[in-house]
VOGU-3710 file (C-alpha; in Angstrom, 3 decimals, decimal comma):
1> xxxxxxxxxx> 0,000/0,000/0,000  2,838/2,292/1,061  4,353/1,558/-2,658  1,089/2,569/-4,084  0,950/5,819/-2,392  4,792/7,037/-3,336  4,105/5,442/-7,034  1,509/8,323/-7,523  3,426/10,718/-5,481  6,188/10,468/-8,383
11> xxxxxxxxxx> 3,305/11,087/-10,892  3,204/14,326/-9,627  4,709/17,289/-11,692  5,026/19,771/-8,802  6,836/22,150/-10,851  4,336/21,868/-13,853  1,089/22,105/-11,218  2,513/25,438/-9,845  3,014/27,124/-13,542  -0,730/25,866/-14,317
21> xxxxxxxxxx> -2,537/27,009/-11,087  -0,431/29,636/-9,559  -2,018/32,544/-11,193  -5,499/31,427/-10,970  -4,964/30,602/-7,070  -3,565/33,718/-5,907  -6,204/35,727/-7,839  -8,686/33,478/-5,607  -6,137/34,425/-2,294  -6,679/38,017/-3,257
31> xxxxxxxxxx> -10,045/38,117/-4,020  -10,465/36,584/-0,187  -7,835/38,518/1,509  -7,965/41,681/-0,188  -4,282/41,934/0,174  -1,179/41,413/-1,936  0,740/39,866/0,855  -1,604/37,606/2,423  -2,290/36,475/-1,280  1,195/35,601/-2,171
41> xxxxxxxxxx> 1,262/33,686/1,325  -2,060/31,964/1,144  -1,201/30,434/-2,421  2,735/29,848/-1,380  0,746/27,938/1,754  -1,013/26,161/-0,688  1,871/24,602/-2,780  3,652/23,945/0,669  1,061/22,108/1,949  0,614/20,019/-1,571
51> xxxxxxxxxx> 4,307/19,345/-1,447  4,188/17,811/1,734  1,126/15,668/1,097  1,666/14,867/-2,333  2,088/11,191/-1,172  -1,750/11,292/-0,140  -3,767/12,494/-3,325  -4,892/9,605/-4,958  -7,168/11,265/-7,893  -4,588/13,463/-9,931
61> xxxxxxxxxx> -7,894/14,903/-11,947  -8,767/16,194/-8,714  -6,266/18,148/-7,584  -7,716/21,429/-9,070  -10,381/21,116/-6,636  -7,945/20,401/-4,004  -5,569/23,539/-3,974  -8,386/25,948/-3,956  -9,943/23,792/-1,267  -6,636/23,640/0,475
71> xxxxxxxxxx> -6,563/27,567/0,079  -9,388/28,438/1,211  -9,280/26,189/4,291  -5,556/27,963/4,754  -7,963/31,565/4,415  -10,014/30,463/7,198  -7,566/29,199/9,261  -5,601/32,587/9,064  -8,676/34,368/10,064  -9,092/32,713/13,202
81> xxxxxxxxxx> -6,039/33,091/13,601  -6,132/36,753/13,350  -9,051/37,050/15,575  -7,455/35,332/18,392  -4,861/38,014/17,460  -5,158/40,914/16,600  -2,571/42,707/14,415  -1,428/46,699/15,805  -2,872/49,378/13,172  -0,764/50,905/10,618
91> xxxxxxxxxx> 0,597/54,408/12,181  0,844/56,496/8,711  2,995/59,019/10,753  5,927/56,830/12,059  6,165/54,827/9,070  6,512/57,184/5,685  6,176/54,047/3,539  3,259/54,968/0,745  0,998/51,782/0,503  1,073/50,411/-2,908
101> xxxxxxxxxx> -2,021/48,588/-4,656  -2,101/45,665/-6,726  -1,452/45,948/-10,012  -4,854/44,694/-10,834  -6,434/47,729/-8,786  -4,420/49,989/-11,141  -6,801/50,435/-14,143  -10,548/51,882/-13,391  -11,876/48,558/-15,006  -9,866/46,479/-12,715
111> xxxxxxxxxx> -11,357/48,870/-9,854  -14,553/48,726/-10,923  -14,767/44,786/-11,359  -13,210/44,271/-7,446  -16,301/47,260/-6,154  -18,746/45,324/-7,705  -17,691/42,133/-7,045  -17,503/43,078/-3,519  -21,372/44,507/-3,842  -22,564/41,193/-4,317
121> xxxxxxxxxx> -23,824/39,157/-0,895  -21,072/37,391/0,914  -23,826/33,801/0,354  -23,126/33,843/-3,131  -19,393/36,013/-3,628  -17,575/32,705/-3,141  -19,344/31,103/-5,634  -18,678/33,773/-8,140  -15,053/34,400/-7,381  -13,946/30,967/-7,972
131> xxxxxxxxxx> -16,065/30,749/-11,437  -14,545/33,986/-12,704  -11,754/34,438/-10,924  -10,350/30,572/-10,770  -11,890/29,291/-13,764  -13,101/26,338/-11,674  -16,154/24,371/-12,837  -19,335/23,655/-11,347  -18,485/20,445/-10,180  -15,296/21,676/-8,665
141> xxxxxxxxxx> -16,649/25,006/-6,710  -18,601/22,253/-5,437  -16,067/20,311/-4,055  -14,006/23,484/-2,969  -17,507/24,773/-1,138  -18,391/21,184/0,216  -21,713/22,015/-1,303  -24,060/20,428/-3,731  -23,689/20,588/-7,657  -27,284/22,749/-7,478
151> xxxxxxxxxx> -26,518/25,148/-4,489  -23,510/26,012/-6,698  -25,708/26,652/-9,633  -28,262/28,740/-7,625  -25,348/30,848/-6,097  -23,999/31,298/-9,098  -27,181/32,455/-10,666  -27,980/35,097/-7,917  -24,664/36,050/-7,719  -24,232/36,500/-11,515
161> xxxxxxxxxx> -27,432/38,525/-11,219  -26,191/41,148/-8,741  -22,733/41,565/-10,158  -24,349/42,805/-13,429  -26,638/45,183/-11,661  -23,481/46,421/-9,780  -21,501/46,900/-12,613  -24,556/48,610/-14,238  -24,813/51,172/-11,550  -24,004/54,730/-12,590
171> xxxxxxxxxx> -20,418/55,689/-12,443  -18,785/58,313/-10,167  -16,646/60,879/-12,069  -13,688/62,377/-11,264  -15,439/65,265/-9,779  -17,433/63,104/-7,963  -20,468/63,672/-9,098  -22,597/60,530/-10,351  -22,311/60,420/-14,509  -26,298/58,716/-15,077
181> xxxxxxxxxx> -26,250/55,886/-17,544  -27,206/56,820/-20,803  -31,095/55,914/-21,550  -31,995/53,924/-24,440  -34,241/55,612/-26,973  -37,372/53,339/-27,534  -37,568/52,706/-30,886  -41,545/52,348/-32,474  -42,150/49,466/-34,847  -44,803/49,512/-37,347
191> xx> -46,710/45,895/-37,118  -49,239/47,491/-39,887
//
């Protein structure tokens, strides 16, 4: 049995697994944490934790499911963590270090995609972040949830639905004044 288990441990590209998720997982870290650092260490967690119990996954078409599973069991874990205790604020005045976004924050689309993702109710945000933001099918944002198939679909569904009525909001300008979307003109059509 113990041959068995280190036989499919070898089968196990490591170095080909991180180049294929990496990118989608720490999108998923961010879109959790809302930070650049605690993304980079949720998804580095991630491939630690795979690395050390690569011996034990015995479906290799599963594995997707796994490391964003894994993740967001390592999310949870560091905010309990976190509650239990606390981190000391940020003093602005004793440390002149300007706070830097993520690069994905820098464009107004990429700002307007994370406001109205975060507009939509925290039942159904997971849901959604994992289908757009780790590409992960139904079936696996099932697995990643520990939900069924059709509570994905539903959540997905409602969720969809309230990220396109945030994202059709009216925009703020510069000034700060709200820019109304544009009407449609209602066209008349002769059924003489």
């Amino acid at each position: 049995m113990r041959a068995t288990r280190y036989t499919a441990a070898k089968q196990i590209d490591l170095e080909a697994i991180v180049s294929k998720y990496y990118a989608a997982l720490y999108r998923f870290g961010f879109a959790l944490a809302k930070n650049e650092g605690d993304a980079a260490d949720l998804t580095q967690e991630t491939f630690l934790l795979l690395t050390k119990h690569q011996d034990q996954i015995r479906a290799p078409e599963r594995l997707k499911s796994w490391l964003f599973t894994t993740l967001r069991r390592e999310f949870l874990r560091m905010n309990r963590i976190r509650r239990a205790h606390p981190e000391v604020a940020f003093q602005p005045d004793e440390h002149k270090l300007a706070a830097t976004e993520p690069d994905v924050l820098h464009s107004s689309d990429g700002r307007t995609a994370w406001a109205a993702l975060e507009q939509v109710q925290e039942t159904y945000r997971p849901a959604v972040e994992l289908f757009y933001l780790a590409d992960l099918s139904y079936k696996e944002i099932a697995a990643t949830l520990g939900v069924p198939v059709g509570t994905v679909m539903s959540r997905l569904s409602r969720g969809k639905e309230q990220l396109k009525r945030a994202l059709a909001t009216p925009f703020a300008s510069a000034s700060g004044k709200i820019i109304p979307a544009p009407r449609r003109s209602a066209v008349a059509v002769d059924r003489g």
